[in-house]
KEKE-3310 file (N, C-alpha, C; in steps of 0.2 Angstrom, whole numbers, plus 5000, padded with zeros to 4 digits):
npx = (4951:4966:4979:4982:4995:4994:5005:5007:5008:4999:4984:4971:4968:4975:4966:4955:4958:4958:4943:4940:4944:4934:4922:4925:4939:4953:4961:4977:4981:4995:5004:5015:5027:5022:5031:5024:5025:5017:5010:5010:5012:5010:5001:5002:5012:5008:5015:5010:5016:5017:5028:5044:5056:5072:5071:5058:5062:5070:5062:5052:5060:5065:5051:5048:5059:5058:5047:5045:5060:5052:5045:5034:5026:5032:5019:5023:5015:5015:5015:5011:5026:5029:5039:5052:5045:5045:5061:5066:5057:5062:5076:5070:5067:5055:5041:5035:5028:5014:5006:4997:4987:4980:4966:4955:4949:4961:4969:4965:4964:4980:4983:4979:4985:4998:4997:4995:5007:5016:5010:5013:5027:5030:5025:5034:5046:5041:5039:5050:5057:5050:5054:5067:5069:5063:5071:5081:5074:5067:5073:5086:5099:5095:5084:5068:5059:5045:5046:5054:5043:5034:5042:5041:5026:5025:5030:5023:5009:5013:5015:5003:4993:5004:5001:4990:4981:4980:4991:5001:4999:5004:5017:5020:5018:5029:5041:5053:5054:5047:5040:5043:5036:5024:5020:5021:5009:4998:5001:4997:4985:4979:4982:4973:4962:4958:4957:4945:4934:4934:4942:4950:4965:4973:4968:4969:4982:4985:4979:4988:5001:4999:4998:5008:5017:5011:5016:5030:5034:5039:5051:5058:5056:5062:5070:5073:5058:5050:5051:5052:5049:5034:5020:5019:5024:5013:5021:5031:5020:5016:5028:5026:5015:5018:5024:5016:5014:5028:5032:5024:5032:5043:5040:5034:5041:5047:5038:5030:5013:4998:4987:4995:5002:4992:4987:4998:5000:4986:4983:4978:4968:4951:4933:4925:4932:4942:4952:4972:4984:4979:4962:4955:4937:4923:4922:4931:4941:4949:4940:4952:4963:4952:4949:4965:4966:4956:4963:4976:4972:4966:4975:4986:4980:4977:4992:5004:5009:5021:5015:5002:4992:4993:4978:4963:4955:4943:4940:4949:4941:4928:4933:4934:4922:4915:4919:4909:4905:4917:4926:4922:4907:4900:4914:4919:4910:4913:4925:4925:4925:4940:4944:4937:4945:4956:4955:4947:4938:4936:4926:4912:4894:4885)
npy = (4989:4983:4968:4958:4950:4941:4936:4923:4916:4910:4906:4907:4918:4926:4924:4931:4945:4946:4944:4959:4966:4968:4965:4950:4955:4954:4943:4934:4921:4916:4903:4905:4894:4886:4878:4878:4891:4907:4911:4924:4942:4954:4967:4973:4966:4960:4957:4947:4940:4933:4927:4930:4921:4914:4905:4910:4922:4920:4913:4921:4933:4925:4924:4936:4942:4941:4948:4959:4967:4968:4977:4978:4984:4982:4979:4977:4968:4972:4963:4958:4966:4980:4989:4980:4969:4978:4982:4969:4966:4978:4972:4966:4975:4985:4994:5000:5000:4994:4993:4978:4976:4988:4999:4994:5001:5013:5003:4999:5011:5013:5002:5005:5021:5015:5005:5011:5022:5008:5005:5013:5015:5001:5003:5016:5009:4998:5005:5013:5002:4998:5008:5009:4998:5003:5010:5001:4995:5004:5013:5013:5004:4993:4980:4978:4965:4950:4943:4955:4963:4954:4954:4966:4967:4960:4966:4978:4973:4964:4976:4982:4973:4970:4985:4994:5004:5018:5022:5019:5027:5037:5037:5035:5047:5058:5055:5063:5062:5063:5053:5041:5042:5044:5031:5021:5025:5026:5010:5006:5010:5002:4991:4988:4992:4982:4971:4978:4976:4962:4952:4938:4930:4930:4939:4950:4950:4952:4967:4974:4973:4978:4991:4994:4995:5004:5019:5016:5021:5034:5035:5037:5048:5066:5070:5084:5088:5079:5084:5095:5114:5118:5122:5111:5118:5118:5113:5105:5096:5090:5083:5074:5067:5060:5046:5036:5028:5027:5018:5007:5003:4999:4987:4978:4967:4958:4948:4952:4950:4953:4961:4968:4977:4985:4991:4999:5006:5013:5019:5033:5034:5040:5035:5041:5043:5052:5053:5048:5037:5034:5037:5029:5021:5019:5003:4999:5000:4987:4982:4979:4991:5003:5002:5003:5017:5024:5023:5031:5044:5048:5045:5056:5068:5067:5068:5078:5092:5104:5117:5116:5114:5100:5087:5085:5069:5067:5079:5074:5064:5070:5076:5065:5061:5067:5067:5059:5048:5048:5041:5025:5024:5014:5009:5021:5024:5012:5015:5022:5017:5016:5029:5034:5026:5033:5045:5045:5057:5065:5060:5060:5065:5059)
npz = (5070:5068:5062:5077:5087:5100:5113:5125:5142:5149:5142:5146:5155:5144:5135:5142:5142:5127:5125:5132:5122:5111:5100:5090:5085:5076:5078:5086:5097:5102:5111:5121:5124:5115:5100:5087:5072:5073:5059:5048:5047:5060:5063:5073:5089:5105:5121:5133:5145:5160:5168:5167:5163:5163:5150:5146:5139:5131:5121:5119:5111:5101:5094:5091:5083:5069:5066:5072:5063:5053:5056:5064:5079:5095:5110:5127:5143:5160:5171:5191:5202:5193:5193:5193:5183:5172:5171:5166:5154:5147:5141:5130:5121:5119:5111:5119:5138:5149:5162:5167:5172:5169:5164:5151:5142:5140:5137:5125:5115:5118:5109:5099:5094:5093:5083:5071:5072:5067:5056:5049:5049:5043:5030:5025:5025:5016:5003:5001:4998:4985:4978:4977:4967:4957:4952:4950:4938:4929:4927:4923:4911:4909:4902:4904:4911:4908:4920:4930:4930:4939:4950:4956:4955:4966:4975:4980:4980:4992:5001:5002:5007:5018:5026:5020:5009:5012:5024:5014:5003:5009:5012:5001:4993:5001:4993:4982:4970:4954:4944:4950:4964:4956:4950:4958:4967:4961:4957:4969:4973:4963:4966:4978:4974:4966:4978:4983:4974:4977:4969:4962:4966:4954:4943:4952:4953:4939:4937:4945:4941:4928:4932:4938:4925:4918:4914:4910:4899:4902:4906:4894:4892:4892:4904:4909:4902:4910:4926:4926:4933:4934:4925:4910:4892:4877:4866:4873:4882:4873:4868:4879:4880:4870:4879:4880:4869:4868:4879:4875:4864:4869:4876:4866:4862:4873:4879:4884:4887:4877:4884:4893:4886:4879:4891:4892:4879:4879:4890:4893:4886:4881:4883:4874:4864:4864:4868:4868:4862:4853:4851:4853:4855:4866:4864:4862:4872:4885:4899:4908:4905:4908:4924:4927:4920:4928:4942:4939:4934:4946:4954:4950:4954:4968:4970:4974:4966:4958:4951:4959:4972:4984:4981:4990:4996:4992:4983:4972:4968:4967:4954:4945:4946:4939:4926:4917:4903:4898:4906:4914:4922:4931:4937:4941:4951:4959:4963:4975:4989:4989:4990:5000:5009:5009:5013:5025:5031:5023:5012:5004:5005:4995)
capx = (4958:4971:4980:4985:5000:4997:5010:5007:5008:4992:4982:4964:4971:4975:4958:4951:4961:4952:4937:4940:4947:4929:4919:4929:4946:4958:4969:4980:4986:5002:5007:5023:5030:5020:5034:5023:5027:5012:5009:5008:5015:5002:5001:5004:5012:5007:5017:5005:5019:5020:5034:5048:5062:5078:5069:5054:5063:5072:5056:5051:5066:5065:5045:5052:5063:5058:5041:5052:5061:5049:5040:5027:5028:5030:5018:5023:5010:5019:5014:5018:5028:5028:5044:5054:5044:5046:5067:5066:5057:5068:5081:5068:5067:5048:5041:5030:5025:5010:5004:4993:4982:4978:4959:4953:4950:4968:4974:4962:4969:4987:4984:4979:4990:5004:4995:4996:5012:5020:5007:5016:5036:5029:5023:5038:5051:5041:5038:5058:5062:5048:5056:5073:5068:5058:5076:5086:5074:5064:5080:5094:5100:5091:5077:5062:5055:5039:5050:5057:5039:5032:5045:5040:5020:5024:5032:5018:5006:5015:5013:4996:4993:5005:4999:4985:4984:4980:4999:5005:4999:5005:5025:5027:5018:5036:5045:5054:5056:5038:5039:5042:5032:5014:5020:5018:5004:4995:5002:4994:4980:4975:4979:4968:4955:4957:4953:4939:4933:4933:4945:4954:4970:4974:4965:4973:4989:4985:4977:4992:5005:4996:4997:5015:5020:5006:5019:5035:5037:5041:5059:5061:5057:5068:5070:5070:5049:5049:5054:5048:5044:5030:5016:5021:5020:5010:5026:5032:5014:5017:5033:5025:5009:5020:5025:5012:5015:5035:5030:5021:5036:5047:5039:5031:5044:5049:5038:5023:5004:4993:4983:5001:5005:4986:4989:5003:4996:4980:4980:4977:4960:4944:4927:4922:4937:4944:4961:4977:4987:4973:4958:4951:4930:4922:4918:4938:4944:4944:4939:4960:4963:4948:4953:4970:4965:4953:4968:4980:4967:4963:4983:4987:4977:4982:5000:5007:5013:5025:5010:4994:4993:4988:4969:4961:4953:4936:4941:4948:4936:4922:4933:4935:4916:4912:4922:4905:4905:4923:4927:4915:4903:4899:4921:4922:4908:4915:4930:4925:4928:4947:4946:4936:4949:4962:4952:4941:4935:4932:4922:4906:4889:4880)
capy = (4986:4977:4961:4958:4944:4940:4931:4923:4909:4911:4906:4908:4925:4931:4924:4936:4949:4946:4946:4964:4970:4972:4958:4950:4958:4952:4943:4925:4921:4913:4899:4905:4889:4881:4880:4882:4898:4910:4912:4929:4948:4956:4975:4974:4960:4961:4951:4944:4936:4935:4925:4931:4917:4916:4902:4914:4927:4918:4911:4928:4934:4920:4924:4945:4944:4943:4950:4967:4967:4966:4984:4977:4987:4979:4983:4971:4972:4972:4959:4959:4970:4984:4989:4974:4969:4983:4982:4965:4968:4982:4969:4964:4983:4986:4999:5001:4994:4994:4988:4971:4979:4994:5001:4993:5008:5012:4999:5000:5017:5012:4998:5009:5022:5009:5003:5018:5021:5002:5002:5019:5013:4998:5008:5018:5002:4995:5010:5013:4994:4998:5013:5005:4994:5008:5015:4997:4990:5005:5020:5010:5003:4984:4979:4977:4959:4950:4942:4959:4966:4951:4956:4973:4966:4954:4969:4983:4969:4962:4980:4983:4965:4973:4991:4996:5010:5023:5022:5015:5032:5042:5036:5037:5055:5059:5055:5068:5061:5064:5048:5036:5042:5044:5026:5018:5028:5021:5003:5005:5012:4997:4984:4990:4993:4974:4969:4981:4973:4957:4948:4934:4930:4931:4944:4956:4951:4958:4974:4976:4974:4983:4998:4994:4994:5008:5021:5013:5026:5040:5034:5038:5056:5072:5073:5093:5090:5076:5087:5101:5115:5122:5119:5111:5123:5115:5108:5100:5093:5083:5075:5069:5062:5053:5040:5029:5023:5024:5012:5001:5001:4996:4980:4975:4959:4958:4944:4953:4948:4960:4965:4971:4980:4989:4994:5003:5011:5015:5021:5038:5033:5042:5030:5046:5046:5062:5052:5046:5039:5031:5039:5024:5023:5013:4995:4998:4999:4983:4985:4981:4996:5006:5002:5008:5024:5026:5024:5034:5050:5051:5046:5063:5072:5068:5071:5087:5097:5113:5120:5117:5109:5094:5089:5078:5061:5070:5085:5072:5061:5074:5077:5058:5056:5071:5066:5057:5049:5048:5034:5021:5026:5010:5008:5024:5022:5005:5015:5025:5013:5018:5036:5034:5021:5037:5052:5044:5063:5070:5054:5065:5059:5055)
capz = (5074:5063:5066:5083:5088:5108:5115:5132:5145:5151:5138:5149:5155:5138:5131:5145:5138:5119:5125:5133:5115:5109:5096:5084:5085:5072:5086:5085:5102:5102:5118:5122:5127:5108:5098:5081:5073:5069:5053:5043:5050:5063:5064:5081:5095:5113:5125:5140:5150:5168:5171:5162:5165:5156:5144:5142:5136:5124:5117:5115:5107:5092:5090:5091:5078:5061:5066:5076:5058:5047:5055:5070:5085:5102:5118:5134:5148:5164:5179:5197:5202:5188:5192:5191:5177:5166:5169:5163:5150:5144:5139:5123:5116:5117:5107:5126:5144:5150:5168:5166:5174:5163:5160:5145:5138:5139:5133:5119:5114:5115:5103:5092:5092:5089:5077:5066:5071:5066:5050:5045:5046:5039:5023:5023:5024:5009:5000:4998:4990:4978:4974:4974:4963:4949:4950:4947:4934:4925:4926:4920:4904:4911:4900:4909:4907:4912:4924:4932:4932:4943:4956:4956:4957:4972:4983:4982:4982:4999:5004:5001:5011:5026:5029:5018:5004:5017:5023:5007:4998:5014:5012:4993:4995:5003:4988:4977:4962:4952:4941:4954:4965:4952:4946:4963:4970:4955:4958:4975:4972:4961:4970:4983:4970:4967:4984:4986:4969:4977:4962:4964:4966:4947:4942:4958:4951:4933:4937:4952:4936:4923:4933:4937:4918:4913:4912:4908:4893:4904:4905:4888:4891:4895:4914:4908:4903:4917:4931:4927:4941:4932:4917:4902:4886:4873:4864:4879:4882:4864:4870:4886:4877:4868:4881:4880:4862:4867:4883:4871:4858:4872:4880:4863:4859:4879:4882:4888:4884:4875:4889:4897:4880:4880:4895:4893:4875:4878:4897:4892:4879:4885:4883:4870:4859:4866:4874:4864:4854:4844:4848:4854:4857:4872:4862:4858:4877:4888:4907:4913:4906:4911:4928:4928:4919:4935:4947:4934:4934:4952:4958:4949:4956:4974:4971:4974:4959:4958:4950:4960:4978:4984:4981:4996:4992:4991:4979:4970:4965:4964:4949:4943:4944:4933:4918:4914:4896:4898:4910:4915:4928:4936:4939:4944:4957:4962:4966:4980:4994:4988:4991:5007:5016:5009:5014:5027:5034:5018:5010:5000:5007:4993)
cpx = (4961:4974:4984:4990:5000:5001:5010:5007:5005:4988:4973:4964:4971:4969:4953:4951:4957:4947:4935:4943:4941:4925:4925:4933:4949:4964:4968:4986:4989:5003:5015:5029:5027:5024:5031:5024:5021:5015:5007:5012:5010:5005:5003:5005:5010:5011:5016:5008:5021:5026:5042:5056:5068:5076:5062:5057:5068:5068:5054:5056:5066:5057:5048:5053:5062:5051:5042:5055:5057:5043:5036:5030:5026:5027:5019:5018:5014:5015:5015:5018:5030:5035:5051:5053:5047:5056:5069:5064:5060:5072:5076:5067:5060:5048:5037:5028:5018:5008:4999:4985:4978:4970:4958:4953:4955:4972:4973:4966:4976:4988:4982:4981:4997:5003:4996:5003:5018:5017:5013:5023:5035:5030:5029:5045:5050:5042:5046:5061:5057:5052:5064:5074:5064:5067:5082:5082:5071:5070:5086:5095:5097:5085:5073:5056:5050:5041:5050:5049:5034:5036:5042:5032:5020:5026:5026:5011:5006:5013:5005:4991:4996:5001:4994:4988:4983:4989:5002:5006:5004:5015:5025:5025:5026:5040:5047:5052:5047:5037:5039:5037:5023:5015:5017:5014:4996:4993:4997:4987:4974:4977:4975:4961:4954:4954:4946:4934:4930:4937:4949:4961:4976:4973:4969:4978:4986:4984:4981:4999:5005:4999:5005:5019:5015:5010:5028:5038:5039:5047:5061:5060:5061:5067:5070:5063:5049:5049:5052:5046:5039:5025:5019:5019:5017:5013:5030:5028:5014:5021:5028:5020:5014:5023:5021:5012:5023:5037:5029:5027:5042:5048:5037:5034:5049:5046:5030:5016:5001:4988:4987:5000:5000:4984:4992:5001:4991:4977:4977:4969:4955:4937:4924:4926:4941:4953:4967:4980:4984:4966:4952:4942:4930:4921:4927:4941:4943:4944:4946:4960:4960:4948:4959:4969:4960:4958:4972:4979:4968:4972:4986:4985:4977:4989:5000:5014:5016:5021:5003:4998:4989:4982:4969:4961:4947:4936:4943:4945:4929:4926:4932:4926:4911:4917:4917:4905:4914:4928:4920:4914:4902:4908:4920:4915:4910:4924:4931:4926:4936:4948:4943:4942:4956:4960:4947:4934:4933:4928:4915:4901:4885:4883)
cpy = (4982:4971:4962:4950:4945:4934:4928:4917:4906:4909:4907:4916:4927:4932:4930:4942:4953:4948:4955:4969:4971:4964:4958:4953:4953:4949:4934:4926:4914:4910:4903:4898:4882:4881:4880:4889:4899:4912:4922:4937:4953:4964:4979:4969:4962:4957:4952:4939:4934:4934:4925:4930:4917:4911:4906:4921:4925:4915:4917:4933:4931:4923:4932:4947:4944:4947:4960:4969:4970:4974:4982:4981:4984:4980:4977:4975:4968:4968:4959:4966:4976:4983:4986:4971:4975:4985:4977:4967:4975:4978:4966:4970:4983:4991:5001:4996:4997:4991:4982:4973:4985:4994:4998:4998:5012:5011:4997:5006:5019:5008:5001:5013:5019:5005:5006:5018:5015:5001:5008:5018:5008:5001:5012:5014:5000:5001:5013:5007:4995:5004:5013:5002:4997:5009:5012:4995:4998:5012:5018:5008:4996:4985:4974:4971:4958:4949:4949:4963:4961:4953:4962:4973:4967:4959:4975:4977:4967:4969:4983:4978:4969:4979:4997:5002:5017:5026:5023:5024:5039:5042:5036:5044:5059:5058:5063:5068:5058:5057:5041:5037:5041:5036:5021:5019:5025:5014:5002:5003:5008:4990:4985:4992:4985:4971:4972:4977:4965:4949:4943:4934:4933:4936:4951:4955:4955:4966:4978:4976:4977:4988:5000:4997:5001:5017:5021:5018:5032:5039:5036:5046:5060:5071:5081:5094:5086:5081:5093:5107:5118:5117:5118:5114:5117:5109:5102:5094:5087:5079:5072:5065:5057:5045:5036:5024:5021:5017:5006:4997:4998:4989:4976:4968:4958:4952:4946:4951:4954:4964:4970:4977:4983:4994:4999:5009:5015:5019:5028:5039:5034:5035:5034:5047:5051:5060:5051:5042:5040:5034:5035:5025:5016:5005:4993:4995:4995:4985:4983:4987:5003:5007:5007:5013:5029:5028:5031:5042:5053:5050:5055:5066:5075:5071:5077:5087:5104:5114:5122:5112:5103:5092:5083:5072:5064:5074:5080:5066:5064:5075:5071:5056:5062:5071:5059:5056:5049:5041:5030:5024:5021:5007:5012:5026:5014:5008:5020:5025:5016:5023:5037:5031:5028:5042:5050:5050:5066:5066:5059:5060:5056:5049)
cpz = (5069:5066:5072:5083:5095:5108:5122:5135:5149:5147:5140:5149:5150:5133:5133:5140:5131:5121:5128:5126:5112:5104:5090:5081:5081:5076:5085:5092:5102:5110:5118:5119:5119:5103:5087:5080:5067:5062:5051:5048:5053:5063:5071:5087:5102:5118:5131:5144:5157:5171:5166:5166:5159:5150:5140:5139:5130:5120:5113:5110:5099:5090:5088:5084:5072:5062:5067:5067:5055:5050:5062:5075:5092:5109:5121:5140:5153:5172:5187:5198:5196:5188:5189:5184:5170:5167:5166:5153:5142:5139:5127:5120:5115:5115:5116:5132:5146:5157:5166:5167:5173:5163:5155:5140:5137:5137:5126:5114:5113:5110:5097:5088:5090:5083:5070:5065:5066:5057:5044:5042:5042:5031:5020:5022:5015:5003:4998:4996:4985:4974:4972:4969:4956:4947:4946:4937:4929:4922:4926:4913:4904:4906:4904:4904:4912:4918:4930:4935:4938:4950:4959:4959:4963:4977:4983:4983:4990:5004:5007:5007:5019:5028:5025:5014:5009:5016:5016:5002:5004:5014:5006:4992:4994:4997:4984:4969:4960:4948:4946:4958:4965:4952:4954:4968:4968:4956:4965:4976:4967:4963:4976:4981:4969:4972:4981:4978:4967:4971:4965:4964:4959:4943:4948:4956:4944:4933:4942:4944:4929:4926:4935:4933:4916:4911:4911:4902:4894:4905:4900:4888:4895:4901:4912:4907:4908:4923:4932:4930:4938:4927:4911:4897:4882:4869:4868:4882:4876:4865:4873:4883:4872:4870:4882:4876:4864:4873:4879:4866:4864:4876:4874:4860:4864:4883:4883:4884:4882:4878:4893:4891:4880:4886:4894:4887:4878:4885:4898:4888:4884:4881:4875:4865:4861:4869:4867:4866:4850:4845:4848:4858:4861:4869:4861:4865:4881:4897:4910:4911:4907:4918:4932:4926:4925:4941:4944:4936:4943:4957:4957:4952:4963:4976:4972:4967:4962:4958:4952:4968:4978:4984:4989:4992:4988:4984:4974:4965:4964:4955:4944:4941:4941:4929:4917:4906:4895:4900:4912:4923:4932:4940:4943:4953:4962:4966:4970:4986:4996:4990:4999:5011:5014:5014:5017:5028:5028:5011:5009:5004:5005:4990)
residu = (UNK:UNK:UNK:UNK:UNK:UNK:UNK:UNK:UNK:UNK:UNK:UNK:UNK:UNK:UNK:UNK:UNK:UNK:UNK:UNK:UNK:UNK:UNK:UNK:UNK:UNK:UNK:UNK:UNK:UNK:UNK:UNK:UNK:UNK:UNK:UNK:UNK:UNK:UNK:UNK:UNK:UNK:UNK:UNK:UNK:UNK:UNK:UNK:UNK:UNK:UNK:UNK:UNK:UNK:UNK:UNK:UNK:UNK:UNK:UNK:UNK:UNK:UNK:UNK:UNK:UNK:UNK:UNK:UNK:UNK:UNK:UNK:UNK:UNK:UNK:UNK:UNK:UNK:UNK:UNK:UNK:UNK:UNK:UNK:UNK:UNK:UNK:UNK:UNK:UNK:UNK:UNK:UNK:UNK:UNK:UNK:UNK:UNK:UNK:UNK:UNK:UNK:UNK:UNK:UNK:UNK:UNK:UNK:UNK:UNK:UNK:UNK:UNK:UNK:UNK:UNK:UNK:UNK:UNK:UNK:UNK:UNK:UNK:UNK:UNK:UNK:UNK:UNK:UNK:UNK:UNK:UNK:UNK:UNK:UNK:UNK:UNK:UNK:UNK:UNK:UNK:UNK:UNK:UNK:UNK:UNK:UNK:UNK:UNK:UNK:UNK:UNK:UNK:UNK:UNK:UNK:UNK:UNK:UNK:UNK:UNK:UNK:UNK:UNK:UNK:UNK:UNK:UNK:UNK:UNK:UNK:UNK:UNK:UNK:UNK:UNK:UNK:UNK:UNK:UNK:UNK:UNK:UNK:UNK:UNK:UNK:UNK:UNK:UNK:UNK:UNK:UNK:UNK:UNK:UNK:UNK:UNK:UNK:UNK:UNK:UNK:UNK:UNK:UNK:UNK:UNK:UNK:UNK:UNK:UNK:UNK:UNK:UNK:UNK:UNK:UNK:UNK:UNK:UNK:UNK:UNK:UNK:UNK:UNK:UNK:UNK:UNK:UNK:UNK:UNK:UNK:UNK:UNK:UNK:UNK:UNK:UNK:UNK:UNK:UNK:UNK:UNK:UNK:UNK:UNK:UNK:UNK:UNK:UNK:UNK:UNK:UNK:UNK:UNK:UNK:UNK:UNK:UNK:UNK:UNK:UNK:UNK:UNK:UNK:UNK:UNK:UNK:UNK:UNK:UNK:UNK:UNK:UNK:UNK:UNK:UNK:UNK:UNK:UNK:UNK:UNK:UNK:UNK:UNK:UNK:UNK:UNK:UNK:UNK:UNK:UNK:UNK:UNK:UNK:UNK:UNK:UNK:UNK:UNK:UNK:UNK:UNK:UNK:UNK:UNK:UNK:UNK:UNK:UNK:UNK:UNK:UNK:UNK:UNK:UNK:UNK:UNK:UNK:UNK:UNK:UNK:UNK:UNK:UNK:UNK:UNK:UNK:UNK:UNK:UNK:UNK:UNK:UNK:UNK:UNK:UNK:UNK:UNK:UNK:UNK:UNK:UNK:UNK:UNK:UNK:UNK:UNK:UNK:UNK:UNK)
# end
């Protein structure tokens, strides 16, 4: 269950409530009538109020509004006389009513499916200002500073924090445009490896902006090999490997730190020599970019291509974890968690 926001004015009554949600629910009940304001954006509000007077509905109105906004979906549980109730409550726009007196099991089921739902437009709200934002800062004539790319961090991170990589990968999917799309599938995809990695603060910032910047050098290629509806020939194949080094030559007196900048080159280097530019061997490559080349590998692989269909989670990380000698073993088993929280149903069982 994700986070809950009850709202009510009952504070015994709605305690009941929780404890009918099951053990240790992700739930912060809100007094109505306590004019602190909860903290943080919950996956879903409930509002548990019996008496819905013209000052309690203006209560509820101000806590609503930027939570309503900001994607959470609203259930009201209806008191009393339903009827009455649930015309009142009409006036606050629920996303649903609910009798008070509901089944538990019911009620369970509807929190869930609205959860899903509210996690999903969330995902899809965020998922179009990052991709706004690839279009103002990385597809224009703007030079892309460290600056520019902490912005860019802070809102796939925020997203990641709102509505997990699941969604997160399930609304940039939808996208058309193939470079925006890989770039913050990627970005997701490691910041969500961060967490599950247990990193700190600082650390889940770098390896959530590495992946941001790690290909930056595809701007500089034809949208004719970009775009592509088909397999690149062999010649075409050369340009596109050359973004990595045109990446590097693009940030390398922009500010950024050397770990940014190796990133950006070297995303492509196998642990065995076998990658490009350089040809780099494993004592050469440090573990940020071994990371991102984990997220990079297996984000392709999900996506849909002209040429090939989509793979699951499954299919692709059976391929991710026979490129042995290639990438690190102990990363790419540490990045399983990821592909399971994508692909719960198709998680291998060894």
């Amino acid at each position: 269950m994700g986070r809950l926001l009850l709202i009510s004015d009952d504070l015994s009554r709605t305690e009941r409530l929780v404890h009918f949600l099951g053990p240790d629910p992700c739930c912060t009940v809100q007094d109505l009538y306590d004019d602190a304001v909860p903290l943080g954006l919950p996956d879903l509000i409930v509002g548990d109020v019996a008496r819905l007077t013209s000052e309690a509905m203006m209560r509820l109105r101000r806590m609503l509004e930027p939570r309503r906004a900001a994607g959470a979906p609203f259930l009201f549980l209806a008191h009393g006389s339903v009827a009455r109730a649930e015309a009142q409550a009409r006036l606050l726009d629920p996303t649903d009513i609910l009798p008070a007196l509901i089944v538990p099991e019911r009620l369970l089921a509807r929190i869930d499916r609205l959860q899903e739902v509210g996690g999903s437009a969330v995902a899809a709200r965020m998922a179009d200002e990052a991709r706004q934002f690839f279009d103002r800062t990385f597809f224009s004539d703007q030079i892309v500073t460290p600056e520019l790319a902490s912005t860019g961090t802070g809102l796939i991170a925020r997203a990641m924090l709102h509505c997990g990589i699941r969604d997160w990968l399930r609304a940039v999917q939808r996208f058309d445009e193939g470079t925006h799309r890989h770039c913050l599938i990627v970005t997701g995809l490691a910041a969500a490896f961060a967490t599950k990695l247990g990193f700190v603060d600082l650390d889940s910032y770098r390896l959530t902006k590495a992946a941001l910047l790690h290909d930056v050098g595809k701007t500089r290629i034809s949208a004719a090999i970009l775009n592509k509806p088909g397999r690149l020939t062999d010649e075409q194949m050369a340009v596109m490997r050359t973004h990595a080094a045109l990446g590097y030559d693009m940030l390398v007196d922009s500010g950024f730190s050397p770990e940014m900048l190796q990133v950006v080159r070297s995303h492509h280097e196998m642990l065995d020599g076998s990658g490009y530019p350089d040809g780099l061997q494993a004592p050469e490559i440090p573990d940020l970019v071994r990371l991102v080349t984990i997220c990079d590998i297996y984000g392709a692989l999900i996506e849909p291509r002209p040429y090939r269909a989509q793979m699951s989670g499954a299919e692709a990380y059976g391929i991710v974890q026979s490129m042995t000698g290639r990438l690190d073993a102990d990363l790419v088993a540490a990045f399983r968690p990821i592909m399971t929280a994508f692909d719960p149903a198709g998680a291998p069982n060894s």
